[in-house]
Residue frames relative to the residue before (quaternion, step in Angstrom):
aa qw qx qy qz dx dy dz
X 1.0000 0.0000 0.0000 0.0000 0.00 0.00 0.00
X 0.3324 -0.8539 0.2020 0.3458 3.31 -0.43 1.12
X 0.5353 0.5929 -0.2613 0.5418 3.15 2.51 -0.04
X 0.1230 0.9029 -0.3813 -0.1556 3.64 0.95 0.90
X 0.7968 0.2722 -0.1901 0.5049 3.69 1.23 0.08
X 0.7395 -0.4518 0.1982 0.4580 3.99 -0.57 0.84
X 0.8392 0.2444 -0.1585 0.4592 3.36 0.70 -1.50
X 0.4080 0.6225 -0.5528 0.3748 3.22 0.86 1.66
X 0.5484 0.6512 -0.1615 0.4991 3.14 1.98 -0.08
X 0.4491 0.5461 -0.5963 0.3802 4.06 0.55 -0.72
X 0.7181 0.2530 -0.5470 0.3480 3.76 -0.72 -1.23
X 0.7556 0.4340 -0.3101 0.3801 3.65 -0.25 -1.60
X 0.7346 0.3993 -0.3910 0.3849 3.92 0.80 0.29
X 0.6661 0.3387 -0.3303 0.5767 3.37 1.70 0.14
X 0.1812 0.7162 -0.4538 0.4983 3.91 1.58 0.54
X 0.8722 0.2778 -0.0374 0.4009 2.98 -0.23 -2.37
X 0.6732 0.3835 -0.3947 0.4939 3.85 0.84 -0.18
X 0.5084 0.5563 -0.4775 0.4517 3.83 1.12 0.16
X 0.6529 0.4716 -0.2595 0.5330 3.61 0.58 -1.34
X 0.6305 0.4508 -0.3916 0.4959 4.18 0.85 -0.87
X 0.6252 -0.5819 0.4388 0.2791 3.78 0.96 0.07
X 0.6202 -0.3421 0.1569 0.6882 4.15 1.21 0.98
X 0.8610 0.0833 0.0287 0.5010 3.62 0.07 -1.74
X 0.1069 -0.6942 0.7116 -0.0169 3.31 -1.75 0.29
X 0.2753 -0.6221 0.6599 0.3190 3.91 -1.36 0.59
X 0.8144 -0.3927 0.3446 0.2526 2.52 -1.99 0.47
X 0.6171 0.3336 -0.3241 0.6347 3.75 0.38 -0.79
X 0.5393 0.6157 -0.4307 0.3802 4.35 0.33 -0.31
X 0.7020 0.3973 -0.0704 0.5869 3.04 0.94 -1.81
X 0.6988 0.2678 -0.5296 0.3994 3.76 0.03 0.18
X 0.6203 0.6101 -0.3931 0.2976 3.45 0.63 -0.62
X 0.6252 0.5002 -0.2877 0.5255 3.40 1.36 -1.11
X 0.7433 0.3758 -0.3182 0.4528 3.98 0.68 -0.85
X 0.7339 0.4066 -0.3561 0.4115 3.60 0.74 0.04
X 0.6100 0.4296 -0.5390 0.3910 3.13 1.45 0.71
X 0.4337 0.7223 -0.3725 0.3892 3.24 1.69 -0.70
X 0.7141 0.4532 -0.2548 0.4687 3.92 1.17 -1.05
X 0.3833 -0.7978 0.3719 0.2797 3.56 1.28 -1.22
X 0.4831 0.7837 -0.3255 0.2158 2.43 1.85 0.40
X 0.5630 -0.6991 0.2655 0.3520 3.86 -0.74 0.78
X 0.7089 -0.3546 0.3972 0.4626 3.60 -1.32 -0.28
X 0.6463 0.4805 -0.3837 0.4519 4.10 1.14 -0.80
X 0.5215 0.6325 -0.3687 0.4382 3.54 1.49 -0.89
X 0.7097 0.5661 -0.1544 0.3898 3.08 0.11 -1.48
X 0.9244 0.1597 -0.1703 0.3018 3.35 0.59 -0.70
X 0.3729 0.6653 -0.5420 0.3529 3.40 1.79 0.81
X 0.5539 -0.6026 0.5177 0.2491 3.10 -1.76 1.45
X 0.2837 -0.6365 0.6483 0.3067 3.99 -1.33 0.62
X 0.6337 -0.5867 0.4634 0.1988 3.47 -1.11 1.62
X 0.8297 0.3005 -0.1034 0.4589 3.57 -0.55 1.12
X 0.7022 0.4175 -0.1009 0.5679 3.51 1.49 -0.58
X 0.4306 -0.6305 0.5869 0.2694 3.40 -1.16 0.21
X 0.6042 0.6716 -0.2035 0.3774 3.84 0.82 0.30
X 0.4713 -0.5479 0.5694 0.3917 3.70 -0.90 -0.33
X 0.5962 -0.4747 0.5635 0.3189 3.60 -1.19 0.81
X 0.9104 0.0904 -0.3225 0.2428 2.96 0.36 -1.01
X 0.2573 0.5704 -0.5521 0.5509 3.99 1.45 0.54
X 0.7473 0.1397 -0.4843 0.4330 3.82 -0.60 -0.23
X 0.4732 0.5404 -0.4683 0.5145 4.14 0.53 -0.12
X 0.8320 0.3391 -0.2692 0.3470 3.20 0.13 -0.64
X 0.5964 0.6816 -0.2277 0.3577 3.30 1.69 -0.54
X 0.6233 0.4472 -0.2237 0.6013 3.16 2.02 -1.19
X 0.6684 0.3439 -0.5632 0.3431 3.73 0.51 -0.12
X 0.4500 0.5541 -0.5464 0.4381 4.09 1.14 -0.32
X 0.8046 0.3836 -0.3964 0.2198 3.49 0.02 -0.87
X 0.4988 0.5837 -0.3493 0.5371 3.61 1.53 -0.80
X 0.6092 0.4935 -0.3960 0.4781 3.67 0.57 -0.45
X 0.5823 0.4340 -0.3855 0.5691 3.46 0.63 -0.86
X 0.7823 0.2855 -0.3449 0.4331 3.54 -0.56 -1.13
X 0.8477 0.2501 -0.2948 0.3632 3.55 0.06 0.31
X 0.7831 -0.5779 0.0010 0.2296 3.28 1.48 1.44
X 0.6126 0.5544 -0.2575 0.5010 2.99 1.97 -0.54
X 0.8344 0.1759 -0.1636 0.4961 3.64 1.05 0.09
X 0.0091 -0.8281 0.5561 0.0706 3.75 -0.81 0.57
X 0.0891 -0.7599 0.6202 0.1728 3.93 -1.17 0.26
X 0.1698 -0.7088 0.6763 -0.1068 3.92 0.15 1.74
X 0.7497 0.3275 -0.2583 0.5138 3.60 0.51 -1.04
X 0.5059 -0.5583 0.5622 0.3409 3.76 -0.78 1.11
X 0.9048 -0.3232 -0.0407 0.2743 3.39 -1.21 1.42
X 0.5610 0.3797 -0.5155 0.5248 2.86 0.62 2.04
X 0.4788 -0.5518 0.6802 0.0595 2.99 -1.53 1.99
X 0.2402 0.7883 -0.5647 0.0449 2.94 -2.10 1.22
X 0.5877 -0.5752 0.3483 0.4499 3.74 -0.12 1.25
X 0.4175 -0.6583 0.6041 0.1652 3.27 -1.26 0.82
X 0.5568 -0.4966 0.3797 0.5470 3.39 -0.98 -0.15
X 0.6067 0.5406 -0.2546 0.5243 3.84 1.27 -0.60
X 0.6013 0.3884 -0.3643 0.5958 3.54 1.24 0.01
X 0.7600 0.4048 -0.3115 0.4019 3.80 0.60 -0.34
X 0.6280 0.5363 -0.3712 0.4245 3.07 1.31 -0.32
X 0.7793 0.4655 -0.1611 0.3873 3.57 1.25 -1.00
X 0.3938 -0.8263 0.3518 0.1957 3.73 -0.02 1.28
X 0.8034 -0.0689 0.0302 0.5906 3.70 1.61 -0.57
X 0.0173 0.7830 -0.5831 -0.2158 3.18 -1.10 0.78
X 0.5691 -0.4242 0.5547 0.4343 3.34 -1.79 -0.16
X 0.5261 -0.4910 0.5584 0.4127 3.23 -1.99 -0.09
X 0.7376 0.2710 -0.4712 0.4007 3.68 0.06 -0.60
X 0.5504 0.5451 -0.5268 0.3499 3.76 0.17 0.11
X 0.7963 0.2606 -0.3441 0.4237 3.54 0.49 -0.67
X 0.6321 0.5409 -0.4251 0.3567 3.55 1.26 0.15
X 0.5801 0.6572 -0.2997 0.3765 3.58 1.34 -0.51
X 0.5784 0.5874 -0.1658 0.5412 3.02 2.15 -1.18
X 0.6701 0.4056 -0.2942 0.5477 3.50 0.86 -1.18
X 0.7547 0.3703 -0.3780 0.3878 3.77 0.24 -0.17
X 0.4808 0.5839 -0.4045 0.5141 3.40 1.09 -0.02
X 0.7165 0.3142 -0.3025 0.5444 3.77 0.35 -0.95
X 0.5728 0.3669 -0.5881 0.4375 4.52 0.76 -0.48
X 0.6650 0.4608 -0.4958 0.3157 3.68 0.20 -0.89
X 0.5907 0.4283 -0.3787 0.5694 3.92 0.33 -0.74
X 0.6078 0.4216 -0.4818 0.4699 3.74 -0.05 -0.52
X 0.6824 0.4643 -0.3262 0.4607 3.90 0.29 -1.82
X 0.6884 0.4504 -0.3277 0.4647 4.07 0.36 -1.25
X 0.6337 0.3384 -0.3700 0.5891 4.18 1.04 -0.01
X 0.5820 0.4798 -0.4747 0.4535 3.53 0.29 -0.07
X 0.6429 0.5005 -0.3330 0.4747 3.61 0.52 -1.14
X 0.7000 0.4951 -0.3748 0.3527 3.10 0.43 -1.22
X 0.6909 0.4754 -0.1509 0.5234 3.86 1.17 -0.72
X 0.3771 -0.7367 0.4915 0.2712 3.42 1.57 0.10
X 0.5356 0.3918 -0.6625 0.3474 3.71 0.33 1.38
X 0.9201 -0.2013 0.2625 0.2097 2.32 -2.02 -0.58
X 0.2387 -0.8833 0.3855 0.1195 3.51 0.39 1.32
X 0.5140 0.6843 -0.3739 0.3573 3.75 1.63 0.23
X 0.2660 -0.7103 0.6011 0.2518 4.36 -0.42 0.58
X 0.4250 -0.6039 0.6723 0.0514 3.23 -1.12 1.99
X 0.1628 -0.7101 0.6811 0.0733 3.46 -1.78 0.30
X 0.7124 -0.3782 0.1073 0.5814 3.36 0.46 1.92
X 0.7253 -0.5036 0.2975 0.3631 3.64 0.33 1.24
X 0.2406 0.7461 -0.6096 0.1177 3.76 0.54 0.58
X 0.9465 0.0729 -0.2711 0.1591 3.39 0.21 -0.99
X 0.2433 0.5163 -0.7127 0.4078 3.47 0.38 1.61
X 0.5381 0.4838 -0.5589 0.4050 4.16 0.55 -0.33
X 0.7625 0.4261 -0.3183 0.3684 3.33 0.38 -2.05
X 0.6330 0.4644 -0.3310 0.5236 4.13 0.65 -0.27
X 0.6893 0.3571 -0.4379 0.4534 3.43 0.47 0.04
X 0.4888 0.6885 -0.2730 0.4610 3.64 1.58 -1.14
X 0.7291 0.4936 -0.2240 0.4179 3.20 0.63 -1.51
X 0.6977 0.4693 -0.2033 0.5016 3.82 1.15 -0.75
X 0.4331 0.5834 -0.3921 0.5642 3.45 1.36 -0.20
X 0.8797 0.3120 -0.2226 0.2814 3.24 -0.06 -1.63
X 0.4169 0.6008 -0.3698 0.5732 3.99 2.08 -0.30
X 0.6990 0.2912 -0.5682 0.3220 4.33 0.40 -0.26
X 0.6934 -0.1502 0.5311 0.4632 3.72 -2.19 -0.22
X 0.6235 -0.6007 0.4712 0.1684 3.12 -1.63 1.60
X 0.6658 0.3208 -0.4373 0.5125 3.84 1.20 -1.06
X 0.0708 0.7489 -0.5324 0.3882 4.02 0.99 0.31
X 0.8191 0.4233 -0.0081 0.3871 2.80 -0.78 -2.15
X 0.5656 0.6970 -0.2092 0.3880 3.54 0.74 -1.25
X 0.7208 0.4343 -0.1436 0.5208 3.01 0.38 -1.97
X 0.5021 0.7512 -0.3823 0.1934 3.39 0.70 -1.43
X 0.7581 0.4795 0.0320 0.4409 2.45 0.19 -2.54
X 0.5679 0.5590 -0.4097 0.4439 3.85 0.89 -1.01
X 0.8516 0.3452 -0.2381 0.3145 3.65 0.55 -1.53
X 0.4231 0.7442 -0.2991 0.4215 3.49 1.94 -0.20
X 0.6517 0.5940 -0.1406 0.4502 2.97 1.49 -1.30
X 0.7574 0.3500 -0.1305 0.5356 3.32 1.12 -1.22
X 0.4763 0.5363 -0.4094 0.5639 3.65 1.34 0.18
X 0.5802 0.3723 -0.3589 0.6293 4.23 0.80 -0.96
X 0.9023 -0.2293 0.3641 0.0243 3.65 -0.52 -0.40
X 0.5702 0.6281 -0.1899 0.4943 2.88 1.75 -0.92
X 0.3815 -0.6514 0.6232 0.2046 4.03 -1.23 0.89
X 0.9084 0.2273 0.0078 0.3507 3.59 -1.47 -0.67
X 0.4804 0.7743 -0.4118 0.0007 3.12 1.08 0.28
X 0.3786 -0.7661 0.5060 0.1171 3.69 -0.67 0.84
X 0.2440 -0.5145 0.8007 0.1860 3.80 -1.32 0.05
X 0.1900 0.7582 -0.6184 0.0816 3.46 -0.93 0.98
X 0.3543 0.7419 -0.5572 0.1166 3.81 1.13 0.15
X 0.0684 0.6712 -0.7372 0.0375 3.43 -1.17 0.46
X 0.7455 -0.5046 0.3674 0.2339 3.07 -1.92 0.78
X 0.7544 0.1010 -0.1546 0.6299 3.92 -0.61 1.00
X 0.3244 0.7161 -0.5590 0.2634 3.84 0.60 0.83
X 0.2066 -0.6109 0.6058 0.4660 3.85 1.40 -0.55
X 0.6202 -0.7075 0.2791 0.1922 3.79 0.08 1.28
X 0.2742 0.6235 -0.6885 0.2492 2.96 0.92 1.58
X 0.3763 -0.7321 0.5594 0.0976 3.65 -1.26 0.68
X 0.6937 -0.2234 -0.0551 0.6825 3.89 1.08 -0.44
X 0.4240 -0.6260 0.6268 0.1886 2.94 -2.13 -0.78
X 0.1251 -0.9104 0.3923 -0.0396 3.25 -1.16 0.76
X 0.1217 -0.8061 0.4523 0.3617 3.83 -0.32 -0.07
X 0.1117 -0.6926 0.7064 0.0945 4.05 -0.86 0.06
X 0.1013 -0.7687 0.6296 -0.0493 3.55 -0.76 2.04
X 0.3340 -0.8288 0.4230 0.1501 3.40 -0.75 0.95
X 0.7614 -0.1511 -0.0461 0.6287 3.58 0.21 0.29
X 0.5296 -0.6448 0.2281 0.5017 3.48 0.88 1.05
X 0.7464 0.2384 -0.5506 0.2879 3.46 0.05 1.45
X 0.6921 0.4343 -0.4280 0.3863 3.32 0.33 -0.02
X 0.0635 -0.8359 0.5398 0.0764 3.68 -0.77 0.90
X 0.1824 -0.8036 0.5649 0.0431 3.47 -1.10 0.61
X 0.2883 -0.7594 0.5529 0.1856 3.24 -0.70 1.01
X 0.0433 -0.8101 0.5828 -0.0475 3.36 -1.00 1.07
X 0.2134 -0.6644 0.6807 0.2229 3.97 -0.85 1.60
X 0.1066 0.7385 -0.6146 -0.2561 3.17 -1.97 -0.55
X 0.4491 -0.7686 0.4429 0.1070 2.92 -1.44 -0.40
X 0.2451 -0.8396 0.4785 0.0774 3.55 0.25 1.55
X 0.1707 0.7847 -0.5939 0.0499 3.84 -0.23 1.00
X 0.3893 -0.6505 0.6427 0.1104 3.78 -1.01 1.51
X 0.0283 0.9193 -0.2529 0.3002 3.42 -0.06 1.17
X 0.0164 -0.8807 0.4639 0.0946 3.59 1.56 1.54
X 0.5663 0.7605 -0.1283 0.2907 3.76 1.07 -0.37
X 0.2486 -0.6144 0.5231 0.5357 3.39 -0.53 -0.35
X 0.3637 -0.7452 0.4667 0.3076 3.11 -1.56 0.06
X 0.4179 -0.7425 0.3882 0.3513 3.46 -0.43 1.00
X 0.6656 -0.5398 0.3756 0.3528 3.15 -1.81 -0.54
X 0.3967 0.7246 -0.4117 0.3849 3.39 1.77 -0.09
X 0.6023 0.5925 -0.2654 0.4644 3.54 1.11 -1.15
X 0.6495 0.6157 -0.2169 0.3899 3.66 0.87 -0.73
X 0.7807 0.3856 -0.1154 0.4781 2.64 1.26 -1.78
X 0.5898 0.5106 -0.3465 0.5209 4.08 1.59 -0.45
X 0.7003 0.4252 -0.4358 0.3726 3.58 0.67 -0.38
X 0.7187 0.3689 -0.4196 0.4140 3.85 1.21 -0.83
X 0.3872 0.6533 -0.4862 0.4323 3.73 1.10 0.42
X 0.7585 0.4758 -0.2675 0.3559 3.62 0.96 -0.92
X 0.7634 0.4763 -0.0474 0.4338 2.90 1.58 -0.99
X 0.2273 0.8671 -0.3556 0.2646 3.61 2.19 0.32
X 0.8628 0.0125 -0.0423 0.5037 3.16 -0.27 0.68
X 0.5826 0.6669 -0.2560 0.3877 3.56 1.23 0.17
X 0.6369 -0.0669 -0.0071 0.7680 3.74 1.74 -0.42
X 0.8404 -0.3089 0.4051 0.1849 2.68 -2.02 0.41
X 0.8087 -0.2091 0.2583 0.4854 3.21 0.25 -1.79
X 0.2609 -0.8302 0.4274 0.2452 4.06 -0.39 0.75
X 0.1525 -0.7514 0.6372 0.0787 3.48 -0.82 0.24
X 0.2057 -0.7560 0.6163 -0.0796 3.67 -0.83 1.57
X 0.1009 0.8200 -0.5628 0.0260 3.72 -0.92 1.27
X 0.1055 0.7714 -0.6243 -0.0636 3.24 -0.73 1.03
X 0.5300 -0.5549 0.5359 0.3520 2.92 -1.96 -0.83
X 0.7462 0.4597 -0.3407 0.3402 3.15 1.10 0.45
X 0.5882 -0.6023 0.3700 0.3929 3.76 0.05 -0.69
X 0.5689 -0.6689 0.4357 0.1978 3.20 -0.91 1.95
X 0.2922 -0.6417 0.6089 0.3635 3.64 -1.30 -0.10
X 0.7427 -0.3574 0.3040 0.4778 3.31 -1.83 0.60
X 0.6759 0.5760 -0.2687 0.3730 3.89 1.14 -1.61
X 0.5592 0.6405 -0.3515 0.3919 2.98 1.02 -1.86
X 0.6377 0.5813 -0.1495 0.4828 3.80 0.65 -1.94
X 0.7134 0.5207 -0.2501 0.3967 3.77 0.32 -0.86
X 0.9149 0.1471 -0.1305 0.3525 2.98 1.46 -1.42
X 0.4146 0.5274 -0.5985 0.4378 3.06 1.27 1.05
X 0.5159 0.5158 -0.5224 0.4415 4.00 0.67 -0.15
X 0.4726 0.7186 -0.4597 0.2210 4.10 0.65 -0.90
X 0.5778 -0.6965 0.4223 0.0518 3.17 -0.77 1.42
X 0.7609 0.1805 -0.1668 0.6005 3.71 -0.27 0.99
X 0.7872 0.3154 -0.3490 0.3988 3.52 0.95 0.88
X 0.7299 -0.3712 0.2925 0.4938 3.37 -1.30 0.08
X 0.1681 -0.8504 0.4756 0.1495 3.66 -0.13 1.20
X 0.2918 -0.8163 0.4942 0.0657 3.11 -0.70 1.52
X 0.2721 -0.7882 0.4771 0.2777 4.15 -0.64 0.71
X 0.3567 -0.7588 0.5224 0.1551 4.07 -0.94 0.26
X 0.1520 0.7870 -0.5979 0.0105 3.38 -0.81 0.67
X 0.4030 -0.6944 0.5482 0.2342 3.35 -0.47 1.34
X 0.7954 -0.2195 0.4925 0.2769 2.78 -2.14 -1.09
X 0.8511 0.0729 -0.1618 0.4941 3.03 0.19 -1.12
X 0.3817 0.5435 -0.5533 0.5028 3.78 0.91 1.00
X 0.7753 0.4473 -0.2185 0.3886 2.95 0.33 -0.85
X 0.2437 0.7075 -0.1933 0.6345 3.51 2.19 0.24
X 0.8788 0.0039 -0.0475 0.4749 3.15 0.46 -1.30
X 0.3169 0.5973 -0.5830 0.4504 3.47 0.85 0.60
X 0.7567 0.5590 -0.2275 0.2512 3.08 0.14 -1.27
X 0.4813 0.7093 -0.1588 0.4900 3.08 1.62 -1.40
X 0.6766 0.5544 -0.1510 0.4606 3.21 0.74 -1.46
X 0.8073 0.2302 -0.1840 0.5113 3.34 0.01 -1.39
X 0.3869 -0.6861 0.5184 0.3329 4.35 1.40 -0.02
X 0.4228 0.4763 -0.6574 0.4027 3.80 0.29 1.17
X 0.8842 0.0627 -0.1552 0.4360 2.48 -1.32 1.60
X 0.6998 0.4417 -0.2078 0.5215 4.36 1.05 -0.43
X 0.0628 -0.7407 0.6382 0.2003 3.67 -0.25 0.62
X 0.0003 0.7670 -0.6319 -0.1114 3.39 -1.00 0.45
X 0.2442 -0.6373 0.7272 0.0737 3.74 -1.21 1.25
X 0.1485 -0.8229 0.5364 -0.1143 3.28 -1.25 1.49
X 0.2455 0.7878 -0.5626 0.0508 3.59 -0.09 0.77
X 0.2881 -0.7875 0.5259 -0.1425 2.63 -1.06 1.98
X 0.2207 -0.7650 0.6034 -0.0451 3.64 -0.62 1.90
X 0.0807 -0.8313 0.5369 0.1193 3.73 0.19 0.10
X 0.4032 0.5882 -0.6846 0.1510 4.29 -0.56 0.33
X 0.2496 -0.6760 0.6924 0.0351 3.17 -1.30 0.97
X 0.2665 0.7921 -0.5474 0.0450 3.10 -1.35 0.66
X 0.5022 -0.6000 0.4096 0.4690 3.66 -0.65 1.09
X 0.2283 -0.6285 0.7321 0.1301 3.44 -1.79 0.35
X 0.0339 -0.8251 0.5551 0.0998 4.02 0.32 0.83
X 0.5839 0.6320 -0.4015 0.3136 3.14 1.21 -0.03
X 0.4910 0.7221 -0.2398 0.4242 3.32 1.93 -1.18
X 0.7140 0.3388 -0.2426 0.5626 3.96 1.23 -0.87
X 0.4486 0.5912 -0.5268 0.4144 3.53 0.68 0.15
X 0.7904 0.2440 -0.0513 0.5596 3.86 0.32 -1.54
X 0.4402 0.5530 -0.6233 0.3345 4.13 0.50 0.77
């Protein structure tokens, strides 16, 4: 990869969120920095050892966060990255500037944790309660997994939902309906795949083959991590459009609806305008 470590990334991650117009999501911003690098489809899709991810998404994750800690980037808005005023103002950095900077602010961060008696380790956007929850997903029995996804399904929203996998199905596993303002219904197949890997696009293309004329709309869940292709071709224009839910979505769905995710919340509320925030959008 020709970016083989994080802080080979800051310019081409504050490049690609200039040209994205100040801010960019996350799936925005890799696409734009991995064309900006060139980096291929084999890049792109080697798994980082230990993680539920792509080398090169957790690379890319640690040069967003060093950017943050060292002022030139921030993500207030749930999963969107945006130039500070101190990122917009500053056409290039070096690597040891934004690392000297970003360790200065983990050590103050680590020397307030202590002081509060936590946990004195720097997270990267909550990975490892995902990769421990991921990791227990992928350890239950396939009808496990099955069930999972069935009751996820019927917790988001979903009617009728069945387990229906059988043998030569082109791996659809159940079925479902999703009613929009109670009239418009859509029938929806999917497909629960346990999955240390990325998943290719071949998988995309055999399941909406299976399902041709048979629902509405497909929906694919794994525990591992689509390719760039895999992604491309369920979005592909003039077909049955098919929806994706990785790993670590699927991480936080769950979270969300609390199957299976305890979550302790303490909640400080002060609001306050930032007039400074609409100046630099």
């Amino acid at each position: 990869m020709p970016a083989s470590r994080y802080n080979d990334m800051y310019k081409e991650v504050l490049t690609a969120i200039r040209e994205l117009g100040g801010s960019a999501s996350i799936q925005d911003l890799e696409n734009k920095v991995a064309k900006i690098l060139g980096l291929s489809e084999a890049d792109l899709s080697i798994i980082q050892e230990n993680h539920n991810c792509t080398q090169y998404s957790y690379r890319l994750a640690w040069a967003r966060t060093y950017l943050k800690l060292s002022g030139y980037l921030d993500n207030t808005e749930r999963g969107v990255w945006a130039l500070t005023p101190k990122g917009a103002s500053t056409p290039t950095v070096t690597k040891n500037e934004v690392n000297r900077t970003a360790k200065a602010e983990q050590k103050r961060q680590r020397q307030q944790k202590y002081s509060e008696e936590d946990d004195d380790e720097e997270e990267v956007e909550g990975t490892n309660w995902k990769d421990a929850l991921i990791i227990v997903i992928k350890n239950i029995a396939p009808d496990a997994f099955e069930r999972l996804c069935q009751r996820f399904l019927r917790a988001s929203g979903f009617d009728e939902v069945e387990v229906t996998g059988r043998a030569g199905d082109g791996g659809i596993d159940g079925q479902g309906v999703v009613k929009l303002g109670g009239l418009l219904s859509f029938y929806v197949y999917f497909q629960a795949k346990r999955y240390k890997d990325s998943v290719p696009a071949s998988v995309i293309r055999d399941f909406r083959g299976a399902m041709a004329g048979r629902a509405d709309k497909g929906l694919i869940i794994t525990t591992g991590v689509f390719t760039r292709d895999a992604i491309k071709e369920a979005q592909r224009a003039g077909t049955t459009p098919i929806d994706l839910i990785d790993g670590n979505e699927l991480a936080e769905k769950l979270k969300d609806l609390r199957l299976g995710v305890g979550v302790q919340e303490k909640i400080i509320e002060e609001i306050e305008v930032d007039k400074d925030w609409f100046s630099h959008i």
